[in-house]
Each structure stands twice: as C-alpha cells, then as structure tokens.
N, C-alpha and C positions, 0 to 999 in steps of 0.2 A: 267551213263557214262558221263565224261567228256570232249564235242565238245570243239576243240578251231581248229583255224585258223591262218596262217602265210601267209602276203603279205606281198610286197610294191609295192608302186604306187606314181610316178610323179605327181606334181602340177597339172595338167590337166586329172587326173582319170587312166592313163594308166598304164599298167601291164607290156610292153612289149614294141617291134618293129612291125612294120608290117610285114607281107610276109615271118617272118623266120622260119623254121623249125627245130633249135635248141637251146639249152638256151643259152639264152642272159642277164645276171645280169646288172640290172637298177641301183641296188642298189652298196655299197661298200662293201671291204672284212668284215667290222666288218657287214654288216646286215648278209652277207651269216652262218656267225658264230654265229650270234642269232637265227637263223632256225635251224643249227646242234645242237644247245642247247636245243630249242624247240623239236625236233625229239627225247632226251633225256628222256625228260617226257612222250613221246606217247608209247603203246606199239602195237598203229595200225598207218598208215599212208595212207590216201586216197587222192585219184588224176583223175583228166579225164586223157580220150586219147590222149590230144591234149598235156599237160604237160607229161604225158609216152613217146612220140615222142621227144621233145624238149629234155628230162632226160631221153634217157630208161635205167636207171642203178638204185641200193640198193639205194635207200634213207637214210645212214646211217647218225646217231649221232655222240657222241666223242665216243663212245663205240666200235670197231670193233666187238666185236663178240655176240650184243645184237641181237635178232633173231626176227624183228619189222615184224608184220603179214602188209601186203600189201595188198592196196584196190583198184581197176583199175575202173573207171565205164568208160565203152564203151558202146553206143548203136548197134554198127556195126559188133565189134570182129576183125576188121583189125588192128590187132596187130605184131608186129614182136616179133614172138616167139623164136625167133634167139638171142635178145637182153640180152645183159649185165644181166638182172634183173632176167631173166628166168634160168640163168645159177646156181643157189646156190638151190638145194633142201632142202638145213635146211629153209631158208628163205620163211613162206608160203605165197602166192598170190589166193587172190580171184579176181575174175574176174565178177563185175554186168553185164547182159548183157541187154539194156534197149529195148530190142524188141527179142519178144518171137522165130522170126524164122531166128535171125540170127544165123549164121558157120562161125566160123573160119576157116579162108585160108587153115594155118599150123594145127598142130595137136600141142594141147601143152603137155606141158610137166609132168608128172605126181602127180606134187606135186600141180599144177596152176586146182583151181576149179572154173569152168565158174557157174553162176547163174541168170536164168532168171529170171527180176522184171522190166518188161515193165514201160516205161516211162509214166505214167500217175499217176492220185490222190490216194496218199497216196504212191507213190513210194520212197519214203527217208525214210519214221516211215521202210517200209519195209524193207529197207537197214539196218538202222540204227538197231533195231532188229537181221537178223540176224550176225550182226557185233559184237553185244553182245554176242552171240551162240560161237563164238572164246573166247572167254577169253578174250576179249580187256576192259579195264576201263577207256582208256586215248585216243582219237581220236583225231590226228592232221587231219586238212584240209590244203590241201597245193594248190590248185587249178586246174584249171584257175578260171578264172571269173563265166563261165556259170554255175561253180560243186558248185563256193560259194555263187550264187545268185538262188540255189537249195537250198541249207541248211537252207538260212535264210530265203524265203519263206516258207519251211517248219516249220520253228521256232524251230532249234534244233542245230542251233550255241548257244555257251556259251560265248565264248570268241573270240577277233581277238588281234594278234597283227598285227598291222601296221606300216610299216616301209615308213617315208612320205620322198621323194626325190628329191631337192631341183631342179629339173630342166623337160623341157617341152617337149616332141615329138614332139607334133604339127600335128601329122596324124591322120585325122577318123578312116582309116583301120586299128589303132592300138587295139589290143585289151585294154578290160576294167576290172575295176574294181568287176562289177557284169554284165561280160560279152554284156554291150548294152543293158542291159534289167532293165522295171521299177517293183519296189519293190511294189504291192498293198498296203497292210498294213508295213509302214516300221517300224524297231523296235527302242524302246528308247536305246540311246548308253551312255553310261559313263565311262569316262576316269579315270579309274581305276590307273595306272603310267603314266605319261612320261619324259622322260629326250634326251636332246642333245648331240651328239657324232657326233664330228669335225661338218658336213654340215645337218647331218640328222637328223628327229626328230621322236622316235621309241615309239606308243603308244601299254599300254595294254588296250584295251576297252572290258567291260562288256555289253553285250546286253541283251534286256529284251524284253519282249513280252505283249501283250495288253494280 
C-alpha cells in the first residue's frame, strides 16, 4: 500500500492558528488545489479528530462522485455524528477507536464502523493492516501533526508532500508539524521534486527508514 501525506507549514514549523476550532488555510488557493489533486490518487483518506472538527465534511477530489473510504482515528469517539461527512451512506467511514472502552455520545450512523485498536505499540501496523482489509492501495494522510508524527514513528509514511509558506505565526500554542513531539529515530528524507508557485515552495519528499 502506498502511505503518502499532504501538509503545509510556515517558516516556523506550524500547521495552523491557535485556539481555532475551524479550518483555517495557511496556505494559498493553489496549495488547497494540490491537496484536491492528491485526494485524486488516494482511494482512502485518513485524519485525527482534531482535523474531523476543523473539516467535518467529504474530503473530496476533482472527482464528485469518486466514493473515497474515510479514516477518522479518535481515541474518545466525541464525534458529531450530525456532521456533513456522516450524511452520504455511499461514502464508507471507519472510525479507529484508540481506547478499548470508549462510547459514542450519538449512535452513528449505519454505514460508520467504529473499531477498537487501543493506543499503544504496534497500534498503526494494526491500523494500517486493517485499512488494507477495505480495498484501499493508495493512503493519503491528511493530519494533524500528532496522526503524522504517529505514521512516521511507526515507519509506514512513504511520501509527504509539503507545502512551505513563506510567512511566521509566531505562537507556542500553535499547533505543529509533528504535533510538539520528538521523532526518536528520525527518517532519511529526499526531495524527490520541487518547484515555486508565486510565494510558495511545494516539496515531494521520499522518506526512508533505518
């Protein structure tokens, strides 16, 4: 299966604003348009709760009526099952749940399958695994920080594109890149493309593992 990743992130590592509860694009229309591009290729799309909140809607591509299986990892299940995303039964959503005894508030919806794979070692091969079990060959990661400093410790990102954006936040409480957390073994990265578009500079990077 092939992991790949879409960010961008500001001079100074961050991902975001602080303190907001909705999406907020750092980046320009053409970066959001190279995500919809990348979502083209995937025919799974995974994400934490914290980006579900920010976006609760289809993650769609240029394609309206491609039918992208959806990957949510919640440790909690506090999810609004009311949301945008929940609304299309052709579109299927899996829901990791990373602690064996949470409930859902709401009752979802019958096409949304919750599965428990508690947060601890070897919980991503677990993911990743049964992600494969759908039919999925092409995995976009879309974030945040903490779902993509999960992957890479795990050692099961292939690819990132990053999109680098010429200017600073300047907040702690902003979120990160790999969520505020240090990488133990980090991987060798290689810049597979890059090119500039008007202010931004948008890499494909290859990562590789010890």
């Amino acid at each position: 299966m092939r992991v790949f990743a879409c960010m961008a992130t500001t001079l100074d590592g961050k991902i975001g604003p602080a303190g907001v509860d909705q999406f907020v694009a750092i980046g320009s229309r053409y970066d959001m348009e190279n995500l919809i591009s990348l979502r083209d290729e995937a025919d799974g799309i995974l994400f934490g709760a914290s980006t579900f909140r920010a976006w609760p809607k289809v993650h769609r591509g240029n394609d309206p009526n491609k039918k992208t299986h959806h990957f949510i990892m919640s440790r909690s299940l506090d999810l609004d099952f009311e949301a945008d995303l929940f609304q299309f039964p052709e579109i299927p959503v899996t829901i990791f749940s990373g602690s064996d005894n949470a409930e859902p508030r709401q009752t979802p919806p019958d096409h949304v399958n919750i599965v428990s794979i508690p947060d601890q070692s070897g919980q991503m091969d677990q993911i990743l695994r049964h992600i494969a079990t759908c039919d999925v060959n092409a995995l976009l990661v879309e974030g945040g920080g903490h779902i993509l400093h999960k992957f890479i410790t795990a050692q099961i990102l292939d690819e990132l594109y990053l999109t680098l954006v010429p200017s600073v936040i300047g907040d702690e409480r902003a979120p990160t890149l790999l969520g505020g957390q240090r990488l133990t073994i980090p991987p060798h990265i290689k810049i597979l493309s890059s090119k500039l578009v008007e202010n931004e500079v948008f890499l494909h990077l290859k990562l590789e593992y010890a």
